[in-house]
N, C-alpha and C positions, 0 to 999 in steps of 0.2 A: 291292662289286664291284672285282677287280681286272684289269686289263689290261694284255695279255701284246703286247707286239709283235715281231713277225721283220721286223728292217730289213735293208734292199740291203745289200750288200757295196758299200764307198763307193773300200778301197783299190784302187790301181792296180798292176801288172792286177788285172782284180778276181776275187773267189774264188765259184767256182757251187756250191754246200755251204753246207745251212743249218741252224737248230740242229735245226727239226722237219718233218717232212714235212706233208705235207697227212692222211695219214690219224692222225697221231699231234698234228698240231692239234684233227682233232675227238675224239679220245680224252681230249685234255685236256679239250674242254666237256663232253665226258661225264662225266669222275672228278669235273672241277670246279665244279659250275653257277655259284660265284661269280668264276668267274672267263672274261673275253670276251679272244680270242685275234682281233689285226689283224696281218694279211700286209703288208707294203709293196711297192705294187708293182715290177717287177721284169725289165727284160729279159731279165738275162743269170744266174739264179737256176736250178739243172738243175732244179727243179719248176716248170710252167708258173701264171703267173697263176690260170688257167681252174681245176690243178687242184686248189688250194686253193677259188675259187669254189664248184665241184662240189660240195664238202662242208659249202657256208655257212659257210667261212670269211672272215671280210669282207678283201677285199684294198682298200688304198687307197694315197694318195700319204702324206700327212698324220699324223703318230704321235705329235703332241706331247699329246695326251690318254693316251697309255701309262702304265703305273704302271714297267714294268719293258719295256727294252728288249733286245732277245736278234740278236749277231751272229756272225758266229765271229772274222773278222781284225780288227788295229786299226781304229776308227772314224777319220776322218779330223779333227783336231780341228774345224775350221768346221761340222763336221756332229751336232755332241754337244750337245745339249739339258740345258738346266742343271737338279741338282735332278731326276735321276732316277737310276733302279737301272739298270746299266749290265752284260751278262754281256758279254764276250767275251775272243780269246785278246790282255790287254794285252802284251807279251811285255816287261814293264820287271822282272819280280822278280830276276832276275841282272842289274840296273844296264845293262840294253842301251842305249847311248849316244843312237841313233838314236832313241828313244822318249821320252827325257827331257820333250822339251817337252810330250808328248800327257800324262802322268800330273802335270804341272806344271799343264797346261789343264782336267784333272779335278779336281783338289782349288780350283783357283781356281772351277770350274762350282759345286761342292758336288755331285758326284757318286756316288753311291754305287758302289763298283765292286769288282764278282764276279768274281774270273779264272776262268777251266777247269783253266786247271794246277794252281790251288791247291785246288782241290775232292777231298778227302782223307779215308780213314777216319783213325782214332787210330793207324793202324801206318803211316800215312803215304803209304799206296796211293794211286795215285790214279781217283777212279771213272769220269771221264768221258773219251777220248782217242781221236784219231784211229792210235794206234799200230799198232795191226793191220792197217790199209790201208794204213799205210806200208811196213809189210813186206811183206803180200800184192803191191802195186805196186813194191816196191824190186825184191824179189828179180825177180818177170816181168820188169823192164826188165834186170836183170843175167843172164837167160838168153837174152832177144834181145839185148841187147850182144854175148855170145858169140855167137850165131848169125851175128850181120852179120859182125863182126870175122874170125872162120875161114869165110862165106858157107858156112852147114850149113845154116841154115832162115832164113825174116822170117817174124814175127807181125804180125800189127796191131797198132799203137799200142795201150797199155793205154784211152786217152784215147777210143780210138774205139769201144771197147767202150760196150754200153750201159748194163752191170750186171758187176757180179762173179760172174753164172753166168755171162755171155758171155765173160769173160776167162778162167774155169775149161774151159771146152771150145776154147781158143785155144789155152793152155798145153799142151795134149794133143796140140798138132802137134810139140813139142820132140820131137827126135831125137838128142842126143847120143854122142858115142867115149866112152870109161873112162876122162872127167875125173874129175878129184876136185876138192871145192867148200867151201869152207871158210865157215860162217858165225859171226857173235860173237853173241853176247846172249842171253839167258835171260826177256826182259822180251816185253810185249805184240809190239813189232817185229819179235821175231823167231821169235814163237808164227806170225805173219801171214807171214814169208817161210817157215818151215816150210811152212805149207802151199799155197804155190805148188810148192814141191819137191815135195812128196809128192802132189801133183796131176799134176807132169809123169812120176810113177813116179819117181824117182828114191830109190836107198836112204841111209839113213842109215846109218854106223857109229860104232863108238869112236871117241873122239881117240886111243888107243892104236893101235886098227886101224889108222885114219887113217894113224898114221903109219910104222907098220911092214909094212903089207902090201899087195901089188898085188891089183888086181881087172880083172875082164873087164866092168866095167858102170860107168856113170857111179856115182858117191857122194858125200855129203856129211856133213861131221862139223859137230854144234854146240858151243860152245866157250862155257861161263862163265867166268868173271874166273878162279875156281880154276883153268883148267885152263892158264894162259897166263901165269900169274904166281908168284912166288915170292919170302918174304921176304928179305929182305938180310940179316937176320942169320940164318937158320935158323927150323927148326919148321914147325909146319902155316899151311899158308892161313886165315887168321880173315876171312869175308866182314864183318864188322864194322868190322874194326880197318882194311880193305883200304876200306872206304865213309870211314872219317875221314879215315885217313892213309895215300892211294895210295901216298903215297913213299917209307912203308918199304917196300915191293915193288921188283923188279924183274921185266921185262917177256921174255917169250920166246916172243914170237909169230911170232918170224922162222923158227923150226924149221919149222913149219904154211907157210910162205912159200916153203919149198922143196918142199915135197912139192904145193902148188895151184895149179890153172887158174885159178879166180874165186873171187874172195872178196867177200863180201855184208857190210857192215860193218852189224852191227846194233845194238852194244851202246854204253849209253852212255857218255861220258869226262869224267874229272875232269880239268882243266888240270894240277891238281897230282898228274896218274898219270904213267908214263912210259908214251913213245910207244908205238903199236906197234913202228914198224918206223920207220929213219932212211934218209933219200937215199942214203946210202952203203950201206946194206943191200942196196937197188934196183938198185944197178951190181955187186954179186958174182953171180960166173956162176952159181951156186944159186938165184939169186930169181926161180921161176917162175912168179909171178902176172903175167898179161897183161890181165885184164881187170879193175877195181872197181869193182861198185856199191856206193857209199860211202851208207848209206840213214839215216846220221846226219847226214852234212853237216856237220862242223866244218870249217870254213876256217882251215888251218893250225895244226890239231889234231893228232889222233893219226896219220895218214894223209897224211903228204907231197904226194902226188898231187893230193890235195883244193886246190887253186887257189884256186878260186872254184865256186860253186854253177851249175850248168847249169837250163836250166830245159824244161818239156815241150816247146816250140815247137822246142828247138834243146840236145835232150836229151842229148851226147855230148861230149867233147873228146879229146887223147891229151893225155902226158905225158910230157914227155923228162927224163929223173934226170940223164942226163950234161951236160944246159943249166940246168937245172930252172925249164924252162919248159913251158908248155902250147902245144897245137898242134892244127891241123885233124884230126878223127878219121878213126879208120883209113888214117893216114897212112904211119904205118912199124913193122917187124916187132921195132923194138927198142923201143918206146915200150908206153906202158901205154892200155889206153884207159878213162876214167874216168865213170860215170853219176852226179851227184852231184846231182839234180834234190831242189831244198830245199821243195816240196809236194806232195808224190808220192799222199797223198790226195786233191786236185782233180782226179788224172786219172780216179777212180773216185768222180763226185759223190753219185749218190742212191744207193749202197748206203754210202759211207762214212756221209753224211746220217742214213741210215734207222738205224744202228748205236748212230751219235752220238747220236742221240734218243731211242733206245730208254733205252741209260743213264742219259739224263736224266730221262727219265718215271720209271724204276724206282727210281731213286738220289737224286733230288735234287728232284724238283719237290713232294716230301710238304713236306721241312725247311724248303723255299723257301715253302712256301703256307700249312702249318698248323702243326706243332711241331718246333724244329730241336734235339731234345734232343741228338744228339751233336756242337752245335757247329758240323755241315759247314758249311754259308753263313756263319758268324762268324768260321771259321777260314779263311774263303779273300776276304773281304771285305777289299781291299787301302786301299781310303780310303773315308770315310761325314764328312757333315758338315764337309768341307773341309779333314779331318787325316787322315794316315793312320793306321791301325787298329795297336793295339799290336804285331801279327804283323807288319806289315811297317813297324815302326818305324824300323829300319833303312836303309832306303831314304830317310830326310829328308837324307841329305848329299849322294845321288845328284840328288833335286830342288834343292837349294841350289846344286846345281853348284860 
């Protein structure tokens, strides 16, 4: 028999999104008779106590009989039980400084530890991800940012919604002029703000369109790496050679920066790409973007503006290029205003939840329970046994400090 536990969310603040819901708990006793599924209990969990009880899921305080423990954000080290299987999101595989001690305190625990990010086929995809609700929530908050900002429409918070059909019939109050909208990424992020656009009717066109011709209706163009970059010596775009080495590229996203209203930052960035766009870019009288939702959130990455991460409670700042400083939003008609909310799926808990699980049940709890032939959980098993795992061998100078 093995046992599956869903513990609290221990960070602060804490995150209400969990790995499985209550009806995809008792799915699992179902596929699985050997294995028994404990809830922990939970105040602030968007699935109530009761409704995992409902389904004879056993809920309690107490998990240290679990075989494998299942959360999303970091565990808080005093909270981590030695000597067990451990999933959640650690975020230590890019050397994040701030984490150091917590994967230092797992291999001193002897903990075996499963990240989500690194949960991958052999093309290096990755199967389980809250990407899509970051998009779906990025973009909504980058259409009600525009609203507030030019006072055209208010939405409800995405947060106050109860589901992501409630947020789909909210979006349908968007009323927009013959903006033009500019999003980046071609990845799950921004499959998910796609279709908040195409919820509020909003068209899409070419990036050629985009940029040559006027319209009578709001629009929006999607933009892969190809379409914004160009090599420094000549020849075609190689999406390849542009994933190793961003910096034989250069960057011409500023063109797309005169021609748009908002821009939805979806895609993701190598340190070692060039910027989008630089603070001096922002002060030429051409650079007509006034509002960004930044739905990647690098902090003084590609995206100037990007300060610091906003958060749901106090989701908005502006940005002044000529100080470059940030500022009270919607404060002035030369400043930019920026959403750069760094968990934009906690504002959509139990359908982000229900998505996230599904994946997991589909993708991952066969290799985790009965035969992992293609590797997944070996390949994403960051330490076991108090070392870390060939794959992320790497990371011993990050622990050694």
């Amino acid at each position: 028999m093995i046992t599956i536990g869903l513990i609290r969310e221990g960070k602060v603040p804490p995150d209400k999104r969990v790995t499985f819901t209550p009806l995809q708990a008792e799915e699992i006793l179902q596929r699985y008779p050997n294995v028994r599924v404990i809830c922990q209990t939970s105040p602030i969990r968007c699935f109530q106590d009761d409704e995992y009880r409902a389904l004879d899921v056993l809920v309690r305080e107490d998990m240290s009989d679990c075989d494998i423990l299942m959360g999303i954000k970091e565990v808080p080290i005093s909270q981590l039980i030695p000597n067990k299987t451990y999933f959640f999101f650690s975020h230590t595989i890019k050397k994040q400084p701030y984490n150091r001690g917590l994967l230092k305190a797992i291999l001193e625990k002897k903990i075996r530890l499963i990240d989500y990010e690194a949960l991958k086929d052999f093309q290096g995809n990755r199967l389980v991800a809250f990407g899509r609700y970051a998009g779906l929530v990025g973009a909504y908050n980058g259409l009600l940012t525009y609203g507030k900002r030019h006072h055209l429409f208010d939405l409800k918070r995405a947060g106050d919604c109860f589901d992501v059909n409630q947020l789909k019939l909210e979006i349908r109050k968007v009323k927009l002029p013959a903006i033009k909208i500019v999003l980046t990424g071609a990845g799950r992020v921004a499959k998910g703000a796609m279709e908040t656009l195409d919820t509020a009717g909003i068209q899409k066109v070419s990036p050629q369109d985009y940029l040559t011709k006027t319209f009578s209706e709001p629009v929006y163009t999607q933009l892969s790496s190809a379409d914004f970059h160009t090599r420094k010596e000549g020849g075609h775009f190689n999406r390849e050679e542009f994933h190793q080495h961003p910096e034989r590229y250069a960057c011409h996203f500023v063109e797309f920066a005169r021609h748009s209203d908002l821009f939805l930052a979806g895609a993701f960035w190598n340190p070692k790409a060039p910027v989008l766009f630089t603070r001096a870019d922002m002060l030429q009288p051409g650079f007509r973007i006034r509002v960004i939702a930044d739905i990647t959130c690098d902090i003084n990455g590609s995206i100037p503006s990007t300060k610091k991460p906003s958060t749901i409670a106090d989701p908005w700042y502006d940005y002044d290029a000529a100080t470059d400083s940030t500022q009270p939003p919607f404060t002035g008609d030369h400043q930019v205003t920026v959403m750069a909310i760094d968990n934009l799926p906690c504002e959509l808990p139990r359908s982000a939840s229900e998505e996230f699980g599904r994946d997991m049940l589909d993708r991952i709890m066969k290799p985790l329970l009965e035969e992992d032939h293609d590797q997944i959980i070996a390949r994403a098993t960051i330490a076991e046994h108090g070392q870390l795992t060939p794959h992320f061998s790497y990371l011993q100078d990050y622990v050694n400090g």
